[in-house]
C-alpha positions in Angstrom: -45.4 -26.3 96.2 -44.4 -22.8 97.1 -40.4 -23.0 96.6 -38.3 -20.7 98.4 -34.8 -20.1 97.0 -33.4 -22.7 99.0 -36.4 -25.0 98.7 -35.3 -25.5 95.3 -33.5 -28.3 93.6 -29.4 -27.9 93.4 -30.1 -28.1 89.2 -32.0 -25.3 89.4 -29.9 -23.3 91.5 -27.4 -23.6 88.8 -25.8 -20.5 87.4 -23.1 -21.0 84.3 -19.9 -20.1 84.9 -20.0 -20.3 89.0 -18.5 -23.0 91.0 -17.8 -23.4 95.0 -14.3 -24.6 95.1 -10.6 -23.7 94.7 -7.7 -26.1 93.8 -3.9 -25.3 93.7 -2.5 -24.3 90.8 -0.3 -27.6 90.5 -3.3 -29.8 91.0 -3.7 -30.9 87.7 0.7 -32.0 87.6 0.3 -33.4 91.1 -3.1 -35.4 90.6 -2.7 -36.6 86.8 -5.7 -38.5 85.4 -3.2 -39.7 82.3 -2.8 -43.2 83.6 -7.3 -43.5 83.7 -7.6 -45.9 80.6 -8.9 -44.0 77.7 -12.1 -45.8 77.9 -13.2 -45.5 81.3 -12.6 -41.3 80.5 -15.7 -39.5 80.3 -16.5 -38.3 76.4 -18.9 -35.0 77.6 -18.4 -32.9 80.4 -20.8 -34.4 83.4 -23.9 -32.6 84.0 -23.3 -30.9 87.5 -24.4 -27.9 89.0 -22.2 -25.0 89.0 -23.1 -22.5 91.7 -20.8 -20.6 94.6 -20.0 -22.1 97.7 -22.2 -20.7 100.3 -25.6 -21.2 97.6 -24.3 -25.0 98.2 -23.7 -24.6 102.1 -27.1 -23.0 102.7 -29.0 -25.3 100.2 -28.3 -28.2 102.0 -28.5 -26.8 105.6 -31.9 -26.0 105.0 -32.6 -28.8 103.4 -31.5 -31.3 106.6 -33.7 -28.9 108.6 -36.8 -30.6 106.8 -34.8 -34.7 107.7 -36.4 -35.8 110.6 -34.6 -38.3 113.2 -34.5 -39.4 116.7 -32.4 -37.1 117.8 -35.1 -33.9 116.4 -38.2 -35.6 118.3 -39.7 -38.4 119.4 -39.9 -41.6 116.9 -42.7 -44.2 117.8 -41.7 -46.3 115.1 -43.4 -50.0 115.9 -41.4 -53.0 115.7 -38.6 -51.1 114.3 -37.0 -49.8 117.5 -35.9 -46.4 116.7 -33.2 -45.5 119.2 -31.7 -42.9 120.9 -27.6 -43.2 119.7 -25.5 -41.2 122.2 -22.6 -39.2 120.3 -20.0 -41.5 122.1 -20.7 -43.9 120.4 -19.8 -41.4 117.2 -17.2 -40.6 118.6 -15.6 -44.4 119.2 -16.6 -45.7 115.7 -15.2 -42.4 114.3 -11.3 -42.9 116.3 -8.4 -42.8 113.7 -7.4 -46.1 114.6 -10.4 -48.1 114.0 -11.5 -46.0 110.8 -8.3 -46.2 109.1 -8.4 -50.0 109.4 -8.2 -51.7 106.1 -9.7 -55.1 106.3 -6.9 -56.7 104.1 -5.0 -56.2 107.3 -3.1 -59.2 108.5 -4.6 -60.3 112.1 -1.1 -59.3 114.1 -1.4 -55.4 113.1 -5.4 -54.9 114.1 -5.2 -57.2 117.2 -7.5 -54.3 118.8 -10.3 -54.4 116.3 -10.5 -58.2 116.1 -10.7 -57.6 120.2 -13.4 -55.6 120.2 -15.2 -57.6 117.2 -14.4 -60.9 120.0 -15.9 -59.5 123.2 -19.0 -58.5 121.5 -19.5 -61.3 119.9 -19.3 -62.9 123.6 -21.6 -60.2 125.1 -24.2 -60.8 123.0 -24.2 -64.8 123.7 -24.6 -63.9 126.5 -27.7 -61.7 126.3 -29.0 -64.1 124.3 -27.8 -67.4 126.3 -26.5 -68.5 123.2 -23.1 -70.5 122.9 -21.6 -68.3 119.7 -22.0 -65.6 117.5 -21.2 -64.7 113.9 -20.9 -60.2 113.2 -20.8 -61.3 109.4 -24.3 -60.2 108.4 -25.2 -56.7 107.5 -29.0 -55.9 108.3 -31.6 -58.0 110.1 -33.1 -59.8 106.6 -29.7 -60.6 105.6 -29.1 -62.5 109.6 -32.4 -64.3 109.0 -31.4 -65.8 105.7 -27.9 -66.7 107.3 -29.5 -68.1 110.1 -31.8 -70.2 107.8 -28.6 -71.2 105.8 -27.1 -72.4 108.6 -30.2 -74.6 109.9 -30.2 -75.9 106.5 -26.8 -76.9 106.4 -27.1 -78.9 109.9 -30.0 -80.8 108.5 -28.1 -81.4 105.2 -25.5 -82.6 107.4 -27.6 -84.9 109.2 -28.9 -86.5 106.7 -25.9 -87.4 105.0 -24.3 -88.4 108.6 -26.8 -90.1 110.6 -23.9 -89.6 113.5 -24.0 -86.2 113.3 -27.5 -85.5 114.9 -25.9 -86.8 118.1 -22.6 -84.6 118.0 -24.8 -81.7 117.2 -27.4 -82.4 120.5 -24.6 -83.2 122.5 -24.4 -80.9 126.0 -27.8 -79.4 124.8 -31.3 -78.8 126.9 -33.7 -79.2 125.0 -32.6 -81.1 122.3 -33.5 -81.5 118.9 -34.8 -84.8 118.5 -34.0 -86.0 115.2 -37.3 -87.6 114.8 -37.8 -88.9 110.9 -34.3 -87.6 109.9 -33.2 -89.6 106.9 -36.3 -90.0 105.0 -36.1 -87.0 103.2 -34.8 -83.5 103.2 -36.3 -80.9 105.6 -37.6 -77.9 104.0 -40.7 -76.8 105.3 -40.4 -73.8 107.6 -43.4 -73.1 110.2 -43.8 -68.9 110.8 -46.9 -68.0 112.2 -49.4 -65.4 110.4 -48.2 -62.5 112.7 -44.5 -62.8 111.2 -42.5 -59.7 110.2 -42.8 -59.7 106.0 -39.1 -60.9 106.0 -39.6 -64.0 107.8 -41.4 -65.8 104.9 -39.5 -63.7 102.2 -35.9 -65.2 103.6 -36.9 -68.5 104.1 -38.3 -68.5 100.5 -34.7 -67.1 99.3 -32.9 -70.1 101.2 -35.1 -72.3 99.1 -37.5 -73.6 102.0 -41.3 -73.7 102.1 -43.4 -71.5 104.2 -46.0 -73.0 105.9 -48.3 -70.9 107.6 -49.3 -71.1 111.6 -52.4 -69.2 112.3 -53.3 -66.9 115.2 -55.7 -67.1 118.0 -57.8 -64.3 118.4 -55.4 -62.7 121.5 -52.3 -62.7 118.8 -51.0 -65.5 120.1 -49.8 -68.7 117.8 -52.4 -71.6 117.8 -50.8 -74.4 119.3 -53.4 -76.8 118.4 -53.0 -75.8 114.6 -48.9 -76.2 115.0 -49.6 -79.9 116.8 -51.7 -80.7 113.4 -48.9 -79.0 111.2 -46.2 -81.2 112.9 -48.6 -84.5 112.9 -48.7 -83.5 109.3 -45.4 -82.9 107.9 -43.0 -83.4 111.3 -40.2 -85.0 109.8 -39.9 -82.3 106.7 -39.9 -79.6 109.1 -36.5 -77.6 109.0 -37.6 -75.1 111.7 -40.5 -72.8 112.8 -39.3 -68.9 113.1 -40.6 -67.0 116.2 -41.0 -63.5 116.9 -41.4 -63.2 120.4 -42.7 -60.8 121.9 -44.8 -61.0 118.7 -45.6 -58.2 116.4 -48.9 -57.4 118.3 -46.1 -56.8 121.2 -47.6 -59.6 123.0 -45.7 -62.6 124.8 -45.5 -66.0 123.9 -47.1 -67.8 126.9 -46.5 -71.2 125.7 -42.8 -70.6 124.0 -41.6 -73.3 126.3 -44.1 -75.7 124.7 -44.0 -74.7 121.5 -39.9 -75.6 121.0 -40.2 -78.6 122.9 -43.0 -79.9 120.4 -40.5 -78.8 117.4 -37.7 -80.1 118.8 -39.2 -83.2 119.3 -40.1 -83.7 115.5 -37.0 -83.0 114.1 -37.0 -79.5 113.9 -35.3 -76.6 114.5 -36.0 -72.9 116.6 -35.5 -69.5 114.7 -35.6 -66.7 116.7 -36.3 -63.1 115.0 -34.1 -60.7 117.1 -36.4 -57.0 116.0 -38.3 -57.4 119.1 -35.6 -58.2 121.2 -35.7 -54.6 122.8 -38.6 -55.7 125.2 -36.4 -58.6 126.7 -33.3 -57.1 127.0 -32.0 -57.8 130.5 -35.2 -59.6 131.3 -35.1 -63.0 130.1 -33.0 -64.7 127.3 -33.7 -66.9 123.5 -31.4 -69.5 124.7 -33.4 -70.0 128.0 -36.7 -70.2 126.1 -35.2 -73.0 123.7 -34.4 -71.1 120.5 -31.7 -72.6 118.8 -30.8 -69.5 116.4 -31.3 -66.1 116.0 -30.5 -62.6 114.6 -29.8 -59.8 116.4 -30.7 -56.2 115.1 -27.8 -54.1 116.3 -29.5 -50.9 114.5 -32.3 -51.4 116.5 -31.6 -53.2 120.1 -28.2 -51.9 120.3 -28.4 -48.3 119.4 -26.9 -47.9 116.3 -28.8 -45.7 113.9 -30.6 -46.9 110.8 -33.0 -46.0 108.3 -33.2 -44.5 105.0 -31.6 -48.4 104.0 -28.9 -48.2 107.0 -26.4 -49.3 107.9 -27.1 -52.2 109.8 -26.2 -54.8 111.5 -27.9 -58.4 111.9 -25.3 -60.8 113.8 -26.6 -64.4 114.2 -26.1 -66.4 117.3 -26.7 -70.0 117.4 -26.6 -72.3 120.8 -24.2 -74.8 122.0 -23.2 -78.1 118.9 -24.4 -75.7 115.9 -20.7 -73.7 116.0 -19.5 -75.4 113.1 -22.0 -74.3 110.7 -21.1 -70.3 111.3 -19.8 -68.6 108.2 -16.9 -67.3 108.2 -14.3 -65.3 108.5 -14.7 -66.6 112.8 -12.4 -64.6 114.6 -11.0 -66.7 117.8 -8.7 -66.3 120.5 -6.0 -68.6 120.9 -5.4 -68.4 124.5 -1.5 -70.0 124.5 -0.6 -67.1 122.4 -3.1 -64.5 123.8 -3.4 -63.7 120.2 -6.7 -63.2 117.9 -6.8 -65.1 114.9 -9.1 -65.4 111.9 -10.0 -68.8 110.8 -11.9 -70.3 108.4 -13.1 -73.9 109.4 -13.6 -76.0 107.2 -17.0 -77.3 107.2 -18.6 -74.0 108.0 -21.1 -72.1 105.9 -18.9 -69.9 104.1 -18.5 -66.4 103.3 -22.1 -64.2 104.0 -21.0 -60.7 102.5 -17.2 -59.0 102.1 -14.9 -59.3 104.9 -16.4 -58.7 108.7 -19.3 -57.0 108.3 -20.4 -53.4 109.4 -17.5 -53.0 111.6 -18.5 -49.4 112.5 -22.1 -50.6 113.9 -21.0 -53.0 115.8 -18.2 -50.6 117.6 -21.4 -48.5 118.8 -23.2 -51.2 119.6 -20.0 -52.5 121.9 -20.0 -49.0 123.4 -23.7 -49.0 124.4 -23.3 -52.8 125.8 -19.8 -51.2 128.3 -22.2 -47.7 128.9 -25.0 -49.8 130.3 -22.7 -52.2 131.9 -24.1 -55.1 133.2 -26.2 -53.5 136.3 -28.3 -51.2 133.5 -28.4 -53.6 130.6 -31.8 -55.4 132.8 -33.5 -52.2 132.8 -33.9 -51.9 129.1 -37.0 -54.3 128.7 -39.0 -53.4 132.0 -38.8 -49.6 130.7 -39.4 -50.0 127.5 -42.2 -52.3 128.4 -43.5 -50.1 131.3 -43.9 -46.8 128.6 -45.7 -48.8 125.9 -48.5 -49.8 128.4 -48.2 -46.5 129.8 -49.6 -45.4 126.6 -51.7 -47.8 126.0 -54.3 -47.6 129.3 -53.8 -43.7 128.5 -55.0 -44.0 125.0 -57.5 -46.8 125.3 -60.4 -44.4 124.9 -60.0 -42.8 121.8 -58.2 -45.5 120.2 -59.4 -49.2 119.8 -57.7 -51.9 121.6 -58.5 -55.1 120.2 -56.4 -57.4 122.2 -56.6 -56.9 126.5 -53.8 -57.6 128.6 -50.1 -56.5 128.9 -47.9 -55.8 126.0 -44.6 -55.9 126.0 -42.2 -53.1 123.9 -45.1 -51.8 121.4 -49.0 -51.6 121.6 -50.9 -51.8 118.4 -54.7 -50.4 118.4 -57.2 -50.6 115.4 -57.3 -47.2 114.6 -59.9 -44.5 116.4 -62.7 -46.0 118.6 -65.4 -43.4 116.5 -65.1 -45.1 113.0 -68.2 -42.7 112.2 -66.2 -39.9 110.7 -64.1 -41.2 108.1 -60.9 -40.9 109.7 -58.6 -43.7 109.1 -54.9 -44.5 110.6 -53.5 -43.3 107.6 -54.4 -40.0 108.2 -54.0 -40.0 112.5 -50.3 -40.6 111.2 -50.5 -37.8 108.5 -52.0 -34.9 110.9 -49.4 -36.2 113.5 -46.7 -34.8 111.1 -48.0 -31.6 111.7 -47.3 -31.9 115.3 -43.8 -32.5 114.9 -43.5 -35.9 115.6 -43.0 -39.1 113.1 -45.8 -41.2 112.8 -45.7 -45.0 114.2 -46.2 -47.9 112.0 -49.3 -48.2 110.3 -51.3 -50.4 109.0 -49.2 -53.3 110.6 -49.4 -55.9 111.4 -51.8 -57.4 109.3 -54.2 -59.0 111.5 -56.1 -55.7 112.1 -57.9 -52.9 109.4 -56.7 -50.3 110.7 -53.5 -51.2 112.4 -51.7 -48.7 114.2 -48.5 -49.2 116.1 -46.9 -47.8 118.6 -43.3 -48.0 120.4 -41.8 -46.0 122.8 -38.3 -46.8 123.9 -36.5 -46.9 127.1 -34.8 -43.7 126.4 -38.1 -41.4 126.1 -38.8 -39.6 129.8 -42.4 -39.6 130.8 -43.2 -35.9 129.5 -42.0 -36.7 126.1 -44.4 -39.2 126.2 -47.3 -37.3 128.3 -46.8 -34.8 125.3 -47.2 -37.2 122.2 -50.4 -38.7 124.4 -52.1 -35.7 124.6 -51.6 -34.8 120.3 -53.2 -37.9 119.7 -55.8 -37.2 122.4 -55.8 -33.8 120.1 -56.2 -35.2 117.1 -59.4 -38.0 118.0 -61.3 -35.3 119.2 -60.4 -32.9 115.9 -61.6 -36.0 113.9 -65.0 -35.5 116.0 -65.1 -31.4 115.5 -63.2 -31.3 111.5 -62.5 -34.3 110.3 -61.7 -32.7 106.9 -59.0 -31.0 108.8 -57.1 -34.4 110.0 -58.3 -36.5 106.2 -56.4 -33.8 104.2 -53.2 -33.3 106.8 -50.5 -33.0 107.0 -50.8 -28.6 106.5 -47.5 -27.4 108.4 -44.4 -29.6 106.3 -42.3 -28.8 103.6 -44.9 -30.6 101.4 -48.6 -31.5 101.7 -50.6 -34.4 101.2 -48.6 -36.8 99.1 -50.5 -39.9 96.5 -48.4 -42.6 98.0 -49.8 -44.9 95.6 -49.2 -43.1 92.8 -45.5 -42.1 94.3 -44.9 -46.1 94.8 -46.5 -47.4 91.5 -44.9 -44.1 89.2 -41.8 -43.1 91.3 -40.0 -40.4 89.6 -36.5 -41.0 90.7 -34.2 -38.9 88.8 -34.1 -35.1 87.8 -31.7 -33.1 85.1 -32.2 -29.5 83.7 -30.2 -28.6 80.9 -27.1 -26.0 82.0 -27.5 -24.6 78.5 -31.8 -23.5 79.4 
């Protein structure tokens, strides 16, 4: 790679003897290190760079110029939701009087925080037409193994209380029916083949069995083979996780049907929240018969995440399945008009340190009162109206293996000319060179040569007219040079990368000598 002097590393900037910061003169009386215990001290001086303060200013200016986020371009990112987060909502989670909260606070001196954490834990029931919410769960994964820990607790529960089953249904339509409760434990869990990878990999870290539920060939779960699973093994299902619209960005067309023949053998409804983008506003979980769920506040909420966060993954569950939150549950105690945090007893338990995230969730609160409720409904029908708008637009260089309308993302199987070479990997590579991030690839599984597309709400119709006609762009360059698109990207900081060889031998740390 051809470095420039700011394209190197910070080591090898590095000049002995040079150093980009000035303390007082009393700093070492007025910030004594003699009470650090003489073992924690550090025995050789650490191994930083030493260079002048505007080498380290410009190094790292230039270096965020080669970061790319949502707010530098467009970000199709498939089934991850990539966001537009307005600056207000910066600007709220950066006030002095949230961010200097400490979270050993006692509840009478942060009775505006524990507000704020109350009313969007009531917002989002109901968005999701849900009965409660916990905000304890830090990142999607982490709400779908709480939700799973909390299905697994109620069955526990029931099976040690056969009166408990009918506490838990009480008030609820549909109901679980607690069909062959009693004879054993429940600890099979039903996801279909089209799942999100965490679906299987938390249910297998709460200690349940995956079973598998196969596909048609439109994307959609084969109810016929979920019948035969549930003839098979009814009463030691726990509960069948659903990703709807699925990960082919299709919608369930027989959700209703599907949670009423759970339900009906004992089971439970998991509902995973990353695709919940393409309903907001338009129809609700709770409504469809889902008895828990997740919520991606990074993704549906418009919080920013990537690069491993933060996050947020609330879990919501409906009416009778309170009890089994985790806690810390903040309530309101309406005689006193006073927020309180409790800790019933009974409930799951503590699912990480204190509250949460608390920053993400006051952006996510922000974007809820922004929309308010008039705009909230227009999230899913313009989310969903821009994916298919890129979908009839691409059709004809791009493969389309399932008809119909998709909901928040469209996935194609690759370029409709397989005859030169070009695969997905590299459409995504020469789009890089384009300025633009490149959409999921090579899921979901069900398809070669996957690729996956998914345009928020947020983008305008130019934004997108633009990324159409680079991929238009690039199918016909794979025509004219397809050497040109296999061996892209050609305009970035750094050319073709080995990705197998950078995930198998990851070099992962870097040290030059200050002596050399």
């Amino acid at each position: 790679m051809n470095r420039t002097l700011y394209g190197n590393l910070i080591f090898e900037l590095s000049k002995k003897g040079r150093k980009g910061y000035s303390l007082p003169q009393d700093y070492d009386r007025t910030h004594s290190t003699a009470e650090l215990p003489e073992a924690l001290r550090r025995k050789e001086a650490a191994r930083l760079p030493e260079c002048d303060e505007l080498t380290v200013v410009r190094h790292y200016t230039n270096l965020s110029h080669n970061n790319f986020g949502v707010n530098d371009g467009f970000y199709p990112l498939g089934s991850c939701t990539m966001k537009y987060n307005p600056v207000i909502n910066e600007e709220i989670a950066a006030m002095k009087a949230f961010a200097g909260l400490h979270p050993l606070q006692p509840a009478e001196t942060c009775q505006g925080a524990l507000e704020v954490y109350f009313n969007l834990q009531q917002s989002l029931a109901e968005l999701a037409g849900l009965s409660e919410f916990t905000l304890n769960p830090c990142a999607g994964a982490h709400g779908e193994l709480t939700g799973l820990m909390v299905i697994r607790k109620y069955h526990e529960r029931v099976l040690s209380d056969s009166s408990t089953s009918e506490k838990v249904a009480a008030g609820n339509e549909p109901s679980p029916q607690q069909g062959g409760a009693g004879k054993g434990a429940r600890t099979k869990v039903l996801i279909p083949d089209s799942a999100h990878g965490t679906n299987p990999a938390s249910a297998a870290v709460c200690g349940l069995e995956v079973v598998e539920v196969k596909s048609l060939a439109d994307g959609t779960v084969d109810v016929e083979h979920l019948r035969q699973l549930l003839e098979e093994m009814g009463d030691q299902v726990a509960a069948m996780m659903m990703t709807n619209p699925n990960t082919l960005g299709i919608f369930e067309p027989r959700v209703l049907e599907i949670t009423e023949m759970v339900h009906k053998a004992g089971g439970l409804m998991y509902y995973d929240g990353a695709n919940l983008n393409a309903l907001l506003g338009e129809c609700r979980p709770g409504d469809m018969g889902f008895d828990v769920m997740h919520i991606n506040l990074h993704k549906t909420f418009s919080t920013p995440h990537g690069g491993g966060g933060p996050g947020s993954g609330p879990v919501g569950v409906r009416k009778g399945l309170e009890q089994f939150l985790p806690t810390p549950r903040v309530v309101l105690n309406e005689e006193e008009k006073q927020f309180r945090v409790e800790a019933p007893e009974g409930a799951l338990g503590s699912v990480g340190s204190f509250f949460g995230n608390f920053g993400v969730m006051l952006k996510a609160y922000a974007y809820i009162l922004s929309l308010g409720r008039e705009n909230v409904k227009m999230v899913g029908p313009l989310a969903t109206l821009n994916a298919n708008y890129i979908k009839e637009r691409l059709r004809d260089d791009y493969l389309l293996p399932i008809e119909g309308l998709c909901k928040h993302e469209v996935v194609f199987d690759g370029l409709v000319d397989k005859s030169t070479g070009v695969t997905t990997m590299d459409v995504a590579k020469r789009l890089l060179d384009y300025g633009y991030h490149a959409p999921t690839i090579y899921f979901p599984l069900l398809f070669h040569e996957s690729l996956m597309i998914e345009p928020t709400e947020n983008e305008s119709k130019e934004t997108i007219d633009a990324f159409i006609d680079v991929m238009h762009t690039i199918a016909a360059e794979a025509k004219s040079d397809p050497e040109l698109v296999k061996t892209a990207p050609h305009n970035t900081p750094i050319g073709r990368v080995d990705d197998v060889l950078a995930a198998k031998h990851p070099i992962t740390t870097y040290w030059k000598s200050l002596e050399a």
